[in-house]
Backbone as a chain_set.jsonl record, in Angstrom:
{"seq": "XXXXXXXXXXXXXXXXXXXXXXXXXXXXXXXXXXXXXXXXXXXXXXXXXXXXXXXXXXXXXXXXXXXXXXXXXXXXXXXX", "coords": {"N": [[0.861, -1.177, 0.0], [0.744, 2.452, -0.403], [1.238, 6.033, -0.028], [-1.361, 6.906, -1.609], [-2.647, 5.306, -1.186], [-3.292, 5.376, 1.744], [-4.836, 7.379, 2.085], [-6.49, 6.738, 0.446], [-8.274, 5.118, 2.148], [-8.172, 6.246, 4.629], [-10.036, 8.318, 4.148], [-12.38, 6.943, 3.363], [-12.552, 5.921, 6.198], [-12.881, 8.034, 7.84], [-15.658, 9.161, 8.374], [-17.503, 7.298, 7.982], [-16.87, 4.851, 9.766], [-17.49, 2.66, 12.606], [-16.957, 0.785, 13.955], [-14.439, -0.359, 13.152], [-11.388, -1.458, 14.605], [-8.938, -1.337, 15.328], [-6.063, -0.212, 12.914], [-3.767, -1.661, 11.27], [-0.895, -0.669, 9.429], [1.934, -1.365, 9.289], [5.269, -2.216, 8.197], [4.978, -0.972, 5.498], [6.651, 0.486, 3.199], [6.506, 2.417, 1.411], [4.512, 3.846, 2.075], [4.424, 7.441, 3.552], [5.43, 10.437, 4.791], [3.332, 12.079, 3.408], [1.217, 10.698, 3.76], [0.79, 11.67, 6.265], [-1.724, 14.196, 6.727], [-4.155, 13.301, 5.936], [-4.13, 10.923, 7.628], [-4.272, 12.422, 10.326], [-6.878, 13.797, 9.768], [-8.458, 11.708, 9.403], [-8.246, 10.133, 12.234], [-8.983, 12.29, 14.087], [-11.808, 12.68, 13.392], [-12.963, 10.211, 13.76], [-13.311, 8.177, 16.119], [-13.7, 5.359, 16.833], [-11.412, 4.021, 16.12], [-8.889, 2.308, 18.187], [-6.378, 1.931, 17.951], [-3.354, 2.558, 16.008], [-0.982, 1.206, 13.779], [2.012, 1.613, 12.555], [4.628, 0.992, 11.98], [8.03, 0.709, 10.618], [7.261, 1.757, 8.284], [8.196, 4.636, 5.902], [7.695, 7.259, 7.506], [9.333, 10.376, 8.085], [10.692, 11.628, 11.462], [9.928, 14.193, 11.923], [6.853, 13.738, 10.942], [6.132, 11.024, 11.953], [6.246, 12.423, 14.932], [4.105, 14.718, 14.597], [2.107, 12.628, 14.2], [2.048, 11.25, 16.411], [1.333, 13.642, 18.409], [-1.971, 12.866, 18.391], [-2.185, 10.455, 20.256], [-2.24, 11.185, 22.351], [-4.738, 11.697, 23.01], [-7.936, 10.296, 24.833], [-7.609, 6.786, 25.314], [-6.426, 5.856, 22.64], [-4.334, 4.093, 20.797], [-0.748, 4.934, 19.175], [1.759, 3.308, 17.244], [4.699, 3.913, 15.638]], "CA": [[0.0, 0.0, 0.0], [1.592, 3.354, -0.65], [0.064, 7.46, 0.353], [-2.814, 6.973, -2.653], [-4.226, 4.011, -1.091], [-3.468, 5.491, 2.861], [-5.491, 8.428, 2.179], [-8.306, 6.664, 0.564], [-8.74, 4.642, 3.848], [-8.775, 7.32, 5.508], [-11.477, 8.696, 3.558], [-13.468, 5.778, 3.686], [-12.615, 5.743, 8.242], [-13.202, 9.232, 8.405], [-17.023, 9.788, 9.213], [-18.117, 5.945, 8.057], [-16.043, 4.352, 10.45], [-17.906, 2.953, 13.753], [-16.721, -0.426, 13.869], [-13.437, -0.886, 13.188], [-10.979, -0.681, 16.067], [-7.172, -1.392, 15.002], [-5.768, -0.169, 11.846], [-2.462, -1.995, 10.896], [-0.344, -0.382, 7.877], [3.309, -1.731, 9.456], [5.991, -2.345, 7.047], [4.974, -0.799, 3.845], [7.921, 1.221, 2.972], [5.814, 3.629, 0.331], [3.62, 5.242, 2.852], [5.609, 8.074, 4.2], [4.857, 12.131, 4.997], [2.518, 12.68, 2.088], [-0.261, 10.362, 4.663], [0.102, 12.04, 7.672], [-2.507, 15.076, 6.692], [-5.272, 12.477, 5.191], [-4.458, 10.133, 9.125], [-5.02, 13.13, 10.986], [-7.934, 14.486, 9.675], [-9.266, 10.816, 9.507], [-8.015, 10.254, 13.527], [-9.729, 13.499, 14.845], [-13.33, 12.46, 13.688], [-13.053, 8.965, 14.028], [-13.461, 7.98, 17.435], [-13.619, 4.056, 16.91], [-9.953, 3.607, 16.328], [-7.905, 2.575, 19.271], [-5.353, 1.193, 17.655], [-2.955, 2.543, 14.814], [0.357, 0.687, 13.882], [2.707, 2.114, 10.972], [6.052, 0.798, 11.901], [8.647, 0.131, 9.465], [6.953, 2.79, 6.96], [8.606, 5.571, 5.884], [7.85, 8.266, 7.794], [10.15, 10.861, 9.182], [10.601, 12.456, 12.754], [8.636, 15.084, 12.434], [5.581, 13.07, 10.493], [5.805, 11.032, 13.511], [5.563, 13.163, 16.12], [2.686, 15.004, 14.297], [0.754, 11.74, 14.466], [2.073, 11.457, 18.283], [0.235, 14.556, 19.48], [-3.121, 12.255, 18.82], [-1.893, 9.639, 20.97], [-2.532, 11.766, 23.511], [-6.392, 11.419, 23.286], [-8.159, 8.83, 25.784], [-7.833, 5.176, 24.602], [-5.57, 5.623, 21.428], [-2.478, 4.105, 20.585], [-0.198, 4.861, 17.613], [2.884, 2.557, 16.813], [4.805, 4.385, 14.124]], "C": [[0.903, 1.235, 0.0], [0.321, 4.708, -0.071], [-1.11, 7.088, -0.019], [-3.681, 6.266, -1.482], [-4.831, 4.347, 0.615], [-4.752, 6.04, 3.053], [-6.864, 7.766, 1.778], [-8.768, 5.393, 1.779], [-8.647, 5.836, 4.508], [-9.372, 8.275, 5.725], [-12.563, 8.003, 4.142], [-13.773, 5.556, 5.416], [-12.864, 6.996, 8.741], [-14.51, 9.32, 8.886], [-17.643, 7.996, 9.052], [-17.763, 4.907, 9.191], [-17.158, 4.082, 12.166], [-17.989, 1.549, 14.363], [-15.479, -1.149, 14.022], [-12.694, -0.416, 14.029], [-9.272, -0.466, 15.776], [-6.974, -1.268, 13.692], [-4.168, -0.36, 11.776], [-1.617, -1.669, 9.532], [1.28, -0.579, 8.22], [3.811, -2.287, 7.852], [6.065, -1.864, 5.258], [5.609, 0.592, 3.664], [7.422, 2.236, 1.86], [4.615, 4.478, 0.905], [4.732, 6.076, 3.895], [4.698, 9.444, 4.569], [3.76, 12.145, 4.475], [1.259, 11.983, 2.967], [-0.592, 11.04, 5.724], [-0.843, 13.327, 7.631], [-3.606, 14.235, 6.904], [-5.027, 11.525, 7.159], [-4.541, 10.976, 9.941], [-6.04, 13.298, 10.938], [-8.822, 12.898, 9.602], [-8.936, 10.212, 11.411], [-8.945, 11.489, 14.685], [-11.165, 13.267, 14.217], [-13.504, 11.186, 13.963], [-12.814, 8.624, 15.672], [-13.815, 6.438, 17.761], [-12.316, 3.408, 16.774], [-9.761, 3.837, 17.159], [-6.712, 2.882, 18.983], [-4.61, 1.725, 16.004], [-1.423, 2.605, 14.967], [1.024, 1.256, 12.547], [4.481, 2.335, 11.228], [6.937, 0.083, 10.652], [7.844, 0.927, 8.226], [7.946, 3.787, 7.109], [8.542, 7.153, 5.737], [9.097, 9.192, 8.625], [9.967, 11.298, 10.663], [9.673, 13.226, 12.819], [7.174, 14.793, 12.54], [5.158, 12.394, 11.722], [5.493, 11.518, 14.902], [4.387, 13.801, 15.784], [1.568, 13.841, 14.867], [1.051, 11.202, 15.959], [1.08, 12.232, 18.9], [-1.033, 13.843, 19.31], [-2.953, 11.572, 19.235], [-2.169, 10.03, 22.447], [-4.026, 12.098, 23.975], [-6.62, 10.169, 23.888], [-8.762, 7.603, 24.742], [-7.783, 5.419, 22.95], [-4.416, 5.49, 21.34], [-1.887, 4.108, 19.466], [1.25, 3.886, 18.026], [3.441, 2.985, 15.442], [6.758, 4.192, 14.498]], "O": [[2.005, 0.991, 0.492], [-0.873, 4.566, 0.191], [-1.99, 6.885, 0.818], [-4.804, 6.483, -1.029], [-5.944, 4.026, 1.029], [-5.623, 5.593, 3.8], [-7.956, 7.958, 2.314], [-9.947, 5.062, 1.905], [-9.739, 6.174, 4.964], [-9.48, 8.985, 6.724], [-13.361, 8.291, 5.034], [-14.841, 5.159, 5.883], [-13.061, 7.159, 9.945], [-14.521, 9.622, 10.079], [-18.203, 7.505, 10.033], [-18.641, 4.074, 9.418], [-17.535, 5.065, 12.804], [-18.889, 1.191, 15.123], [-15.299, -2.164, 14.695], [-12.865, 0.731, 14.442], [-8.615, 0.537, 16.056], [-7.588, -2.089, 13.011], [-3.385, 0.524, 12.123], [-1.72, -2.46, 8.595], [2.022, 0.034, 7.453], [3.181, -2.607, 6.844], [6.761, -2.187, 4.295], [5.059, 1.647, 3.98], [8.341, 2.953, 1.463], [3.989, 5.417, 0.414], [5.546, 5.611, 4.693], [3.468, 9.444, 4.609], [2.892, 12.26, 5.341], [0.221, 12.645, 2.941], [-1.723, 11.161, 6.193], [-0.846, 13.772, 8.779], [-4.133, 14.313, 8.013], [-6.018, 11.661, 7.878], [-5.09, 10.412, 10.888], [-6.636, 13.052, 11.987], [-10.03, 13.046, 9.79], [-10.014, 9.727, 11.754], [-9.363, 11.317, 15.831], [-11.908, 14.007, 14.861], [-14.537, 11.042, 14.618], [-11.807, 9.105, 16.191], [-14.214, 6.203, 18.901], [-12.123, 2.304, 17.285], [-10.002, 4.953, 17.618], [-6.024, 3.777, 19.475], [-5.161, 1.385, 14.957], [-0.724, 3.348, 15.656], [0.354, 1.267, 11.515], [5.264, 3.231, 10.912], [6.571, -0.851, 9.94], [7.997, 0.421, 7.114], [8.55, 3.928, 8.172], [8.886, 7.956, 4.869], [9.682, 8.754, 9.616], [8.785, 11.271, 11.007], [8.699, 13.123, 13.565], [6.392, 15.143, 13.424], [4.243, 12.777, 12.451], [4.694, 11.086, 15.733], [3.457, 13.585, 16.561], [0.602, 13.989, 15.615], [0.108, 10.726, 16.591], [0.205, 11.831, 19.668], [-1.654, 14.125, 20.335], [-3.939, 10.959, 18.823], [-2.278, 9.299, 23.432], [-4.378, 12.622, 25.032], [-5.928, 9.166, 23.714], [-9.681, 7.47, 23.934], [-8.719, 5.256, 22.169], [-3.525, 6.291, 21.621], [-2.331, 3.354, 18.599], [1.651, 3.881, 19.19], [2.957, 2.639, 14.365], [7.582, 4.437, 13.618]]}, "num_chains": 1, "name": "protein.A"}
C-alpha cells in the first residue's frame, strides 16, 4: 500500500467508520509524509480507532511526532 491508497482509507474511516478498532499499515515502505494530513484528519473524527500501527513505513521524525500529538487522546495508541 503506498500514500494513494493510505489516504483513501482514511477517507473511507473518516465519518463511516464505527466499527473498526485497530488499523495496521506496518511495514509498507511507500507510505511516508505525504499520509500524515489524510491520518489526521481521519483520527480526529473517528473515534472508533484505538489502535494505529505504521512501523517500518517511511515516515520521518517530524511526520511522527505530528501523528504522536493524537496519541494523547483517551484510549488511542499509535505505533509508528
Amino acid at each position: 500500500i503506498n500514500d494513494s491508497g493510505v489516504e483513501a482509507i482514511a477517507v473511507a474511516l473518516q465519518k463511516a467508520n464505527r466499527t473498526l478498532e485497530q488499523l495496521y499499515l506496518s511495514g509498507n515502505e511507500l507510505i511516508t509524509d505525504r499520509s500524515v494530513p489524510a491520518l489526521i484528519r481521519m483520527l480526529d473524527e473517528n473515534r472508533s480507532l484505538t489502535r494505529v500501527e505504521l512501523i517500518d513505513c517511511r515516515l520521518s521524525g517530524n511526520g511522527r511526532w505530528q501523528l504522536g500529538c493524537l496519541e494523547k487522546r483517551d484510549n488511542f495508541q499509535l505505533k509508528a
